[in-house]
C-alpha positions in Angstrom: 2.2 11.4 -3.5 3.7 15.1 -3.2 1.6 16.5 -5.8 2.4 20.6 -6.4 -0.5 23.0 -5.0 -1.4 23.9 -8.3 -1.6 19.9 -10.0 -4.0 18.9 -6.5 -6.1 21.9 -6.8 -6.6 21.5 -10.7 -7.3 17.8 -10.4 -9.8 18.0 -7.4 -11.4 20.8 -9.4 -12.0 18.9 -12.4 -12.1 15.7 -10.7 -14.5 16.6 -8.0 -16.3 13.9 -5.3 -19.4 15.1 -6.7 -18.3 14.6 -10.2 -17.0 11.2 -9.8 -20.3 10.3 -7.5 -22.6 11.4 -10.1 -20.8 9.2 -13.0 -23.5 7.1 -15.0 -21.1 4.0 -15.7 -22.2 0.4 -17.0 -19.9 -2.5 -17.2 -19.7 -4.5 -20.6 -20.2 -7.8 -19.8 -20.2 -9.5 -23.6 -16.7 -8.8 -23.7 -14.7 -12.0 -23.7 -11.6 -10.5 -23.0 -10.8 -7.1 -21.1 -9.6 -5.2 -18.0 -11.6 -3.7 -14.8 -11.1 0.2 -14.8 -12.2 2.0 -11.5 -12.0 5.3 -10.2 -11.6 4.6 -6.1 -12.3 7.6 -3.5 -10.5 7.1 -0.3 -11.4 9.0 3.5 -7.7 10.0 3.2 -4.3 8.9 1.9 -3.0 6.3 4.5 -3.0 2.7 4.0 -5.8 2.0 5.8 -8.0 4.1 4.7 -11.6 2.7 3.7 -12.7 3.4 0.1 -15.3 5.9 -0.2 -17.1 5.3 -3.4 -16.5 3.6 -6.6 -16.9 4.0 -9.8 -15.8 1.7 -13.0 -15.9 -1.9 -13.4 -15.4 -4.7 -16.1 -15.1 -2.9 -19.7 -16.9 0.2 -17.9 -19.3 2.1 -20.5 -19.5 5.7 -20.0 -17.9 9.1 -21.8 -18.0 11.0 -19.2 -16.2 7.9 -17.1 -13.0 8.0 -19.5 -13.1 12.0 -19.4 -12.3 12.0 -15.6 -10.1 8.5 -15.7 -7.9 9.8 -18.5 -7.5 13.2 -16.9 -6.7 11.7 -13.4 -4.2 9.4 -15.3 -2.8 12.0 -16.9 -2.2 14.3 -14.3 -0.7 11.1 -12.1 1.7 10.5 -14.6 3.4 13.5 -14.2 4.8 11.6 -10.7 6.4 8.4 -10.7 3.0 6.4 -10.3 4.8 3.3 -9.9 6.6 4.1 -6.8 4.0 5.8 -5.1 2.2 2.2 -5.2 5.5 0.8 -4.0 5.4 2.9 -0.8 1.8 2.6 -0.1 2.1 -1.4 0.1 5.6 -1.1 2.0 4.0 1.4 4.4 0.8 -0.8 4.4 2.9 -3.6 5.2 4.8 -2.1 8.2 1.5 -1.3 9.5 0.2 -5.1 9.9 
């Protein structure tokens, strides 16, 4: 993802590793039907990179979860999300 200077440094500002490690989030379970939602930190931004941390789950609970999620979605949509997922599998792939 070739983010500009200025998108990167305003969404690891407001979407800090200390932010997103201090989230209070709680999965809603009594939900029949609904979606995981996770916020994933990784060492770096190759393929094999472990995840760092967390955050999310079934149905997740928390305002302060769908502050940061919503503003990291809507500063990724900006960028063609969809293809950046493409080249991380194809790149994962060609790594096997």
């Amino acid at each position: 993802l070739q983010m500009t200077p200025e998108d990167y440094a305003e969404l690891a500002a407001f979407a800090s590793p200390e932010r997103i490690a201090s989230l209070r989030v709680r999965e809603d379970w009594d939900v029949c039907d609904g979606t995981s939602y996770t916020i994933t930190l990784y060492a770096d931004a190759k393929p094999d990179s472990v995840p760092l941390l967390t955050k999310g789950g079934y149905m997740p609970v928390g305002d302060e979860f769908w502050e940061v999620y919503s503003y990291i979605h809507a500063r990724l949509n900006l960028y063609d999300v969809h293809q950046l997922v493409e080249d991380w599998r194809q790149e994962a792939i060609a790594n096997e």
